[in-house]
N, C-alpha and C positions, 0 to 999 in steps of 0.2 A: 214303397220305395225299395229296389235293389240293395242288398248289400255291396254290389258295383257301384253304384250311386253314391252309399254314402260312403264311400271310401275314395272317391273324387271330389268330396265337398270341402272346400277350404274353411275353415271356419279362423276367425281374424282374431289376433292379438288383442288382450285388451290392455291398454296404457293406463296403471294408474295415476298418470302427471305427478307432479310437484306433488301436489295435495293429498295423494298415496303414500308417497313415501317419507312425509315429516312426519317429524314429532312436534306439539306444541309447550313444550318441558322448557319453554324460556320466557322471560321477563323481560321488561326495559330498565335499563341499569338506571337509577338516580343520578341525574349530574352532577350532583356532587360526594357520590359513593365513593368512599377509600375500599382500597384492594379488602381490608379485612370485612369492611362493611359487604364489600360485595359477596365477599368467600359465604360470609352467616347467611348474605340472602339467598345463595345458592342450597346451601345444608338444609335450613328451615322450609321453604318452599320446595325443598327433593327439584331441582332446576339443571338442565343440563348445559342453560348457556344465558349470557345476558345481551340484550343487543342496545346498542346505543343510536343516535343518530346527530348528525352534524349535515345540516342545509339538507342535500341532496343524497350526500352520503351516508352508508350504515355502516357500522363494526360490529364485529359478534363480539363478547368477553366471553372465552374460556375459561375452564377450570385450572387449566394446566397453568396459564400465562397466570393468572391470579397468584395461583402456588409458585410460580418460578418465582415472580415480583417479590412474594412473602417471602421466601429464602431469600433473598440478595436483601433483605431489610426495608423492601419498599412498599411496608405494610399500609404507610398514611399519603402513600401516593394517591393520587386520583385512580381507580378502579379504568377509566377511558382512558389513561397511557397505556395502558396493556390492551385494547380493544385491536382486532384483524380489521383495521379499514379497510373499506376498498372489496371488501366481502361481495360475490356476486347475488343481487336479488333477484328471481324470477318469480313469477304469478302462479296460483296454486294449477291453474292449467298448463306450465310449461312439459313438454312431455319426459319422461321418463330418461332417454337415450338423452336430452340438452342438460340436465341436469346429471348425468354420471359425465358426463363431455366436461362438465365444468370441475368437479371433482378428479378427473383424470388428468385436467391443466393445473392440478397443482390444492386449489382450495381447499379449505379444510371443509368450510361448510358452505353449503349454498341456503343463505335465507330464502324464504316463501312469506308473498307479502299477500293482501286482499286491500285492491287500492292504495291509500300511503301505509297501512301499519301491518308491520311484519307480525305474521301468526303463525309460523313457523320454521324449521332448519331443516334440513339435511346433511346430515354429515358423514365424514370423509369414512364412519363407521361402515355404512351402507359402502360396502366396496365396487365399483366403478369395475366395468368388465376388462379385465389387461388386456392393452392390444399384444401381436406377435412382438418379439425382438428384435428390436434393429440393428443391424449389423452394421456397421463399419468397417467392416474391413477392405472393402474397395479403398477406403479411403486410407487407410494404415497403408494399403500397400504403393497406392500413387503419391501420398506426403512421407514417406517416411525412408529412408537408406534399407537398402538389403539388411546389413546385417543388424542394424538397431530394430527393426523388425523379429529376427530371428533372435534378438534377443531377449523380445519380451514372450517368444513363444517357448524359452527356455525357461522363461522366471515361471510362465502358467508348469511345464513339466515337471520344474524342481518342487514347484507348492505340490501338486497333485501327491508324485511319488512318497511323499509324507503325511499325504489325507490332509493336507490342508488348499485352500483356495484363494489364489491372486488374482489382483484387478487392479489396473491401472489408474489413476486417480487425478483430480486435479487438475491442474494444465494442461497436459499431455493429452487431455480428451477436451478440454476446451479449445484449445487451440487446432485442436487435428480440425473441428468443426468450422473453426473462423478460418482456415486452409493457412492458418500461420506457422511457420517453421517455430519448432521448441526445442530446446535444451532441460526442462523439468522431463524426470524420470520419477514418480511418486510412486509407491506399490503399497497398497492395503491390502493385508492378508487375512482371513478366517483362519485362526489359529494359528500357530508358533509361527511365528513372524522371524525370530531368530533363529530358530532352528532354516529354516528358508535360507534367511542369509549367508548364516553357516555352510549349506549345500552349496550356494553358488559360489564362496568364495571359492571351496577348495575346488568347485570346478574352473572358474574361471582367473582365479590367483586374485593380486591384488590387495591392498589393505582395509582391513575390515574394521568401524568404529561401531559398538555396542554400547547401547542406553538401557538397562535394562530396569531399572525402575520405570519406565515408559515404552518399554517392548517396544521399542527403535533399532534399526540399525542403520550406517550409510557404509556403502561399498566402491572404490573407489578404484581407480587404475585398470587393472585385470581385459577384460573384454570391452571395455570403453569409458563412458561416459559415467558419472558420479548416477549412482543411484541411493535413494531413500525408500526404507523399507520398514514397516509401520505394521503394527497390530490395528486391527479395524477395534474400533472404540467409541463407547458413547462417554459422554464429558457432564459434569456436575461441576458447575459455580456454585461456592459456600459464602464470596466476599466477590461484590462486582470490582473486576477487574484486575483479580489474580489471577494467576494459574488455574487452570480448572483438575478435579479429580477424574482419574480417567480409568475404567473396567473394559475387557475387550467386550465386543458385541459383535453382533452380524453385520454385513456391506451396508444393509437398508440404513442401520442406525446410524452407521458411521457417517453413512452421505449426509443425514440428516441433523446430525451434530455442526456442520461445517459452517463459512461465513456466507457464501451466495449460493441462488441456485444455479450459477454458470460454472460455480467449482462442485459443484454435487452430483456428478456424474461421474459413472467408473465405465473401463471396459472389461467383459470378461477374458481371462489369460488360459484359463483351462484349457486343453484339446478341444475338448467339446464346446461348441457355444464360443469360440474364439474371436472376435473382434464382437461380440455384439453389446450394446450399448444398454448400462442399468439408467436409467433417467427419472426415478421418482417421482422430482420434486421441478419436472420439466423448465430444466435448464437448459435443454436446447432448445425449445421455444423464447427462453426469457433472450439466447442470445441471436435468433430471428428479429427478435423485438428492438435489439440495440438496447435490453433492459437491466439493471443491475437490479436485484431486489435479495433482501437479507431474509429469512427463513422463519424469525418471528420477531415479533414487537421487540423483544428483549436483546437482540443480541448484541446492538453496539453496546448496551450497559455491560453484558455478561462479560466482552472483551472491547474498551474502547481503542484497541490497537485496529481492530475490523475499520475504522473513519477512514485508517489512513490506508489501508489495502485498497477501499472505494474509491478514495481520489487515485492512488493509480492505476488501478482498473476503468477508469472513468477516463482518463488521459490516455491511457497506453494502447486499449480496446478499441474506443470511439465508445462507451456504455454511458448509461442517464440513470442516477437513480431513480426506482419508482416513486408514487408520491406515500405512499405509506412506509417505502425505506427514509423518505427525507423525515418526516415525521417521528421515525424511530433515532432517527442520529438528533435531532433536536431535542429530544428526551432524555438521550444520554448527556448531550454536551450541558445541558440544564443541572445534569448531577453530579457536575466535576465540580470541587477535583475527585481521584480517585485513588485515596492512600495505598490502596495495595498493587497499585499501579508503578511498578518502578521506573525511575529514571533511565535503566539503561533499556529497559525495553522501546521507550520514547522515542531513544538516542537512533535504535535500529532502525526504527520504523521511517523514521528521516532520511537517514541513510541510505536506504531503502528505494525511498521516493528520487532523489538527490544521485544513486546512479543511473535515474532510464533519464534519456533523451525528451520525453517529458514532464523532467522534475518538475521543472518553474509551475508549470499549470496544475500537478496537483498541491502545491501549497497554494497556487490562486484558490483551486478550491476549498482547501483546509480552511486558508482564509473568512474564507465567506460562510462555511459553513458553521463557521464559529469555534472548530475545535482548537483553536492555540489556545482556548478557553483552560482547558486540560492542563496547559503549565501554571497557567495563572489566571486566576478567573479576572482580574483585572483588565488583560492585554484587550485592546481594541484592529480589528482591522480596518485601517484606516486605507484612502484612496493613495496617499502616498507609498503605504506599502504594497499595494497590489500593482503600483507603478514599478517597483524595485523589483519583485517577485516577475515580474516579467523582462524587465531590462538583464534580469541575474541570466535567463536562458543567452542571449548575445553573450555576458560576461566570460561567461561556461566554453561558449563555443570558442571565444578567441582563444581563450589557455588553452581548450585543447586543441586548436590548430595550429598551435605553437610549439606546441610538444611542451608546455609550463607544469610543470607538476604540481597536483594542487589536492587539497583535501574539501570536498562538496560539504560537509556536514555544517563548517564554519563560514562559508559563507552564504549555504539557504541561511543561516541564522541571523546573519548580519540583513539579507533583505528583510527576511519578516520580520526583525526587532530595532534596525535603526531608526525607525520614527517612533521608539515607543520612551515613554520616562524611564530615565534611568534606571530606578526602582524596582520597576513593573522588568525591564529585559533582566535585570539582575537575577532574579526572581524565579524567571524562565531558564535563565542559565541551571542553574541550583536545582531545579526540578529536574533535568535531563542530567544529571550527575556530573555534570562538568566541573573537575577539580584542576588544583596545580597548575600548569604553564598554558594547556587547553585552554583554561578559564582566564587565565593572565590575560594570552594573547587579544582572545575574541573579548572581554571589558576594554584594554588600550581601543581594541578596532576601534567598537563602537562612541568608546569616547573621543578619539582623534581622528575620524574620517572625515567628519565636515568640516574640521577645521584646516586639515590638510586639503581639501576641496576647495577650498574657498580661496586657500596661500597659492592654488595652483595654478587656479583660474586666474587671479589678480599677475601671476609672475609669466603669466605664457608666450611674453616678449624676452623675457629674460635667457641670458647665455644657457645652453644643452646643460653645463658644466654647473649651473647655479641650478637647475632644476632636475638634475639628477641626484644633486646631493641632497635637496628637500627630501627624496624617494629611498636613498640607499641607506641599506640597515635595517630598514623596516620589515616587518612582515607580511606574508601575503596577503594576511587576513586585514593589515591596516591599508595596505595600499587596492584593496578588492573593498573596502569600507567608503574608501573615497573615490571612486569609480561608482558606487551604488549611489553616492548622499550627493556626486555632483552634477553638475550641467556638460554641456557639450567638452568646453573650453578642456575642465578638469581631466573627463575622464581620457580625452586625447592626450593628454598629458601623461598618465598614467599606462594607458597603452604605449604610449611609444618606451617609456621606460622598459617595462616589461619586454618586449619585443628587443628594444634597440639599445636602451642606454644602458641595460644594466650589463648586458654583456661585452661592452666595449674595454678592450683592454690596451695597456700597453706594448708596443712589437718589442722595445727592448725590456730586457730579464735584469733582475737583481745583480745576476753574474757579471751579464755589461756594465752596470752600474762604480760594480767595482773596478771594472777593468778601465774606464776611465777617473778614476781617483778617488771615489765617495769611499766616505770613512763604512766602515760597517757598523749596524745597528741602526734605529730607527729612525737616520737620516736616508735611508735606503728606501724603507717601505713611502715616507713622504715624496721623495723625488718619482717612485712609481706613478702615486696617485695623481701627482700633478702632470706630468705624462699623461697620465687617462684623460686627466679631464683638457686638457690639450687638443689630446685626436680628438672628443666630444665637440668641442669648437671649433676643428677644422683647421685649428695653429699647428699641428705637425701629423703630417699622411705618411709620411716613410719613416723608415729607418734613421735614416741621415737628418732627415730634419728634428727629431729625438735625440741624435747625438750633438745637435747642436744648439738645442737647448740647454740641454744636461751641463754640457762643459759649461756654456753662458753660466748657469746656477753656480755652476761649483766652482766660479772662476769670483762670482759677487761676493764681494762682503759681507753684504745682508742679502734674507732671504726677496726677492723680487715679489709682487703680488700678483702678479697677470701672467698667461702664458706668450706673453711678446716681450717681456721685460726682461 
């Protein structure tokens, strides 16, 4: 044969499947293994992973998750709360490239089965070949204003000329994807984060707030829009559900520290590599999917603030969680309460929820998922409150069509706690830090909305003037109380107050008052009110018909009881 010859002969790739590239270094977890049980079977057997299985499905146990579980103190938990369900299995024949394809979507490990029983892993060790870069910036430059553009290509210049590295984070790359208009501006930086800050303030002015026990900074006025500006950082929980300890790290880490993988994408800000997108932990797939999925077993325990991020990312996005993120929030909600959990972070998280336009739905889902558990393990979700929790969206929307000025916090509270025993809402109140006249108010609500519901519904033939004064004096929170606890009857009742009765005044002034003969002092402020409640009933529309009641009054003997008398 030629040496032409054999230098035109193809000679073919060989694949070594699935079954090439495992290791067989795992076991099947005991069903009834606690995490420390499992950790020993791991040491003793020199074992890299344990797999479990439920029906159809399989999880791997990591080392890592075992060891996080141990730190947060959940050494005599079941070893299968920390398991990666949902693990993809292929057959020792799957080839090569379907197996890095499935480590490149994200998995940690890809099991290898022989018929039902897995005999071996792949993992995420075996690195998966990187595709090219994906650039976004078509899409920066069609979603986003001239100069909000030009100014995140300022924030990549200010990092560089300092040897350090920014990227956009966050929302700002989630939302570019979902083509949603955003107002988050996040920036994680490689290295001095404040020194960053620092350069852009004094280029661009504006007031500058520094965190530096947290290598934070927020920049504010100057060239536009509020920005946050952040040291990239991997995070350590010591106590589920404090504050975590946080060391900077590289972009990779930081995405990877975060709550989903739709928030675990940056863009690059550099000159170089400008719009193109880091997606690790392929977050733009999950949000193709319509998927919310949290990053491991553990992380609603590690922050159980993450539940309530999911319900509004689940209402505001249109997202689902996956079935191994519902799994993990059952986990946590299973291990509340959680003392290092403060009350006002609770309070935020509400509030939170309670400004977007689909508040009501994520406490429907808070609801259901069990997390009111978190104030009180007591509290039940019952149908009547996911009745309320829904009627509260209409409530919401009249006040603010009305221009009513109103504070959200207290009355999500009032839907999702006025069916609950006294005890138990007390209870919840107390956990969310509610002291002083906060906590006054919303205990009256709660105790006197049904009863004022019920006085309202029974009176709603009764004079404007008899059923205004039921309402006036009160609080928003008790009259938004009985509006939630009643039936049709009430809550019309209460709406028209708001809208109509409360603002009805009288045309003549204290001044006229006196000017036609009333003594001064608090035979003044009474001849007003009953005036009010007058035009309420329709016994005087003008001017004149006011001054001729007034005189009638002040001409009687005794005071008249009706506004005809």
């Amino acid at each position: 044969m030629t040496a032409m010859a054999l230098q035109r002969r193809t000679y073919p790739q060989v694949d070594p499947g699935a079954g090439g590239l495992m290791h067989r270094a795992l076991a099947v977890c005991p069903p009834q293994a606690t995490v420390t049980q499992a950790l020993a079977l791991l040491r003793r057997r020199h074992l890299r992973l344990l797999v479990t299985r439920e029906g159809n499905r399989a999880g791997a146990v990591l080392p890592a998750d075992l060891k996080g579980a141990r730190a947060l103190g959940l050494e005599s938990r079941p070893a299968r709360d920390v398991a990666r369900w949902g693990s993809p299995v292929v057959t020792a024949r799957a080839s090569e490239v379907s197996v890095r394809r499935l480590l490149l979507e994200g998995s940690p490990v890809v099991l290898v089965r022989e018929g039902r029983r897995i005999v071996g892993a792949v993992e995420a060790s075996i690195p998966p070949a990187t595709p090219p870069p994906i650039s976004l910036l078509p899409r920066l430059e069609r979603g986003l204003p001239g100069a909000a553009l030009d100014r995140l290509r300022r924030i990549g210049a200010a990092a560089k000329a300092i040897g350090a590295s920014a990227y956009a984070v966050g929302g700002i790359v989630r939302d570019l994807l979902l083509g949603r208009p955003t107002a988050e501006l996040d920036i994680a930086v490689e290295g001095d984060a404040l020194a960053v800050a620092r350069r852009l303030a004094s280029e661009w002015g504006g007031s500058l707030l520094v965190h530096r026990t947290f290598g934070t900074a927020t920049l504010e006025g100057g060239a536009g829009a509020r920005v946050d500006i952040a040291t990239a950082r991997r995070e350590r929980y010591r106590v589920a559900g404090a504050l975590p300890i946080v060391t900077p790290a590289p972009i990779e880490e930081d995405l990877r520290r975060r709550d989903f993988s739709v928030n675990a994408m940056a863009l690059v800000l550099a000159p170089r590599g400008f719009g193109d997108l880091l997606d690790p932990l392929r977050g733009a797939a999950d949000l193709a999917r319509r998927r919310l999925r949290i990053l491991h077993p553990l992380s609603f325990v590690e922050d159980p603030t993450r539940i309530f991020r999911a319900a509004r990312y689940q209402s505001r996005l249109g997202l689902t969680l996956d079935s191994a993120s519902r799994r993990a929030l059952r986990l946590a909600v299973a291990l509340a309460p959680y003392p290092a959990l403060s009350g006002q972070r609770l309070a935020a998280e509400f509030e939170l929820i309670l400004a977007e336009p689909a508040g009501p739905l994520s406490l429907i889902a808070l609801g259901r998922w069990g997390a009111m558990k978190l104030l009180d393990p007591a509290y039940r979700f019952s149908p009547p409150a996911g009745r309320r929790a829904a009627d509260l969206g209409r409530l919401l929307e009249r006040l603010r069509g009305h221009a009513i000025a109103f504070d959200a916090l207290p009355l999500g509270l009032l839907a999702l706690l006025g069916h609950s025993p006294p005890e138990v809402a007390q209870r919840c109140l107390t956990r969310l830090a509610l002291t002083g006249e906060p906590l006054a108010r919303l205990t009256a609500a709660l105790r006197d909305g049904p009863a004022l519901a019920q006085r309202l519904a029974r009176e709603r033939e009764a004079p404007p003037s008899a059923r205004a004064s039921r309402m006036r004096g009160r609080p928003l929170e008790s009259l938004a109380g009985a509006w939630l606890a009643g039936g049709a009857a009430a809550r019309r009742q209460v709406e028209w107050f708001l809208v109509e009765g409360r603002t009805v005044q009288p045309l003549l002034s204290g001044d006229d008052l006196l000017a036609l003969g009333a003594p001064r002092g608090p035979r003044i402020r009474d001849l007003l009110d009953r005036l009010r409640d007058c035009r309420l009933d329709g016994a005087a529309t003008t001017r004149e018909e006011e001054r001729a009641l007034a005189r009638q009054w002040l001409g009687a003997a005794e005071r008249p009881e009706t506004c005809s008398s």
